[in-house]
C-alpha positions in Angstrom: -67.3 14.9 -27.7 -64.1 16.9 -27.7 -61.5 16.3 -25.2 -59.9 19.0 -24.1 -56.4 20.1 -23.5 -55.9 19.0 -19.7 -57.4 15.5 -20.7 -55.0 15.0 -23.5 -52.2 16.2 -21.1 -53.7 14.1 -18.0 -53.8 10.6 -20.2 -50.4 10.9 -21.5 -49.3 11.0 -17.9 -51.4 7.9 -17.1 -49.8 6.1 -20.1 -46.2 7.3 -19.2 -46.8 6.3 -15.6 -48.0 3.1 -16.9 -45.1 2.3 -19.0 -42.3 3.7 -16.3 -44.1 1.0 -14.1 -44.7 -1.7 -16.6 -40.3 -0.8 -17.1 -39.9 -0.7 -13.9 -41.5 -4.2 -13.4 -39.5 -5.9 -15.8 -36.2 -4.9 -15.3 -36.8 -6.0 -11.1 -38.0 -9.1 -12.6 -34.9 -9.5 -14.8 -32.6 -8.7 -11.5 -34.5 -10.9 -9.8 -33.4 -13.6 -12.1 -30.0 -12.7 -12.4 -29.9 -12.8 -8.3 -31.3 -16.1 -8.7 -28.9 -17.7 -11.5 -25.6 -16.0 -9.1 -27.1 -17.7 -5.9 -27.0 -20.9 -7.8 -23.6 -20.5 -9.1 -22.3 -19.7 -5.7 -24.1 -22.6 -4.0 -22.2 -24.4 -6.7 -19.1 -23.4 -5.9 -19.6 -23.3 -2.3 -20.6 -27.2 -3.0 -17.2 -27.6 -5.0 -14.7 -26.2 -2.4 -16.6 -28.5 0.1 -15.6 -31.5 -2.2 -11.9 -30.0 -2.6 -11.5 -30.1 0.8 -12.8 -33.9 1.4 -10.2 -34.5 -1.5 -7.5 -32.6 0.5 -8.1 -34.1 4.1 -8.2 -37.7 2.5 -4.7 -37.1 0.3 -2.8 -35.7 3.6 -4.1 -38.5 5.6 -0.6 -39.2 7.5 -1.0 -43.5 6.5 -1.4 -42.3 3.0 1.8 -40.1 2.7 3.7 -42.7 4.8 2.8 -45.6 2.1 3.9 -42.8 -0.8 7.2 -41.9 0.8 8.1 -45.9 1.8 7.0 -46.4 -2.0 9.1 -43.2 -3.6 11.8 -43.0 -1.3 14.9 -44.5 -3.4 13.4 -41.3 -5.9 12.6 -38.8 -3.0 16.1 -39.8 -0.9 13.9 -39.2 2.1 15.0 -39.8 5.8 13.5 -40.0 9.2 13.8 -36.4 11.1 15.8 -37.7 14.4 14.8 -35.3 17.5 18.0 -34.3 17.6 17.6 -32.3 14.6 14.5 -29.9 15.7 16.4 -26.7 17.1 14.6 -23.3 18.2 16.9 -20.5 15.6 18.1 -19.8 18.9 20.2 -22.8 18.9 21.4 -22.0 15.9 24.7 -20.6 16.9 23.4 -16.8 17.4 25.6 -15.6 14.7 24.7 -11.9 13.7 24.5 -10.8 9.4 25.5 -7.7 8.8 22.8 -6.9 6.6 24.4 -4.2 5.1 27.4 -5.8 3.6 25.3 -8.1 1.4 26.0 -6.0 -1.5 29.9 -6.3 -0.9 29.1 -10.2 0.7 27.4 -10.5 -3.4 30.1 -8.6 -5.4 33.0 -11.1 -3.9 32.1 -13.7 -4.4 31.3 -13.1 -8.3 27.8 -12.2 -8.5 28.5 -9.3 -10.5 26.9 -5.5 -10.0 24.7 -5.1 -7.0 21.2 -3.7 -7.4 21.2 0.0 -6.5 17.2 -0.1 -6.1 16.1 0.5 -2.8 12.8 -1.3 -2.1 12.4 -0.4 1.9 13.1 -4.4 2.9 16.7 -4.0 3.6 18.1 -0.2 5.1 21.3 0.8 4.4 
């Protein structure tokens, strides 16, 4: 029993069909895995920013940094705010800065060579 040509050509595109699937197969089990191990690790971090932020909200609690200020403040040299000292920039006299003599403004009063670089911040 002989097999002839179109056999021998049909079987070895059973077998490669077979191994592209069996390939095929294993590498969406392999991603499937890898999905599975990043959906952990991001649960985990997800889990760790949670417990950053219970650590946050209970270290700015406003009876917490009161107690650390009254305890640090002959270090710190920290004072009440009076109202009196809460302005809008309004307030603030309304005096107008020529931007463009802060080169000059620099180079007077010692600070040496101004910067020729132009960055787009400031316009001459």
């Amino acid at each position: 029993m002989l097999f002839r040509t179109s056999d021998v050509i049909l079987i070895a595109v059973m077998l490669s069909a077979a191994a592209f699937t069996y390939k095929t197969k294993h590498d969406a089990e392999a991603m499937m895995e890898r999905i599975g191990k990043l959906e952990t690790k991001i649960q985990l971090e997800k889990d760790s920013i949670d417990v950053l932020k219970a650590d946050w909200s209970l270290f700015t609690q406003p009876g917490r940094l009161q107690k650390l200020a009254e305890a640090y403040n002959s270090e710190l040299g920290l004072e009440v705010t009076k109202p009196q000292q809460i302005v809008n920039f309004s307030a603030l006299g309304g005096i107008p800065f020529p931007v463009d003599k802060v080169g000059d403004l620099i180079a007077e009063l010692g600070g040496g060579e101004t910067d020729p670089t132009v960055t787009g911040g400031v316009r001459p």
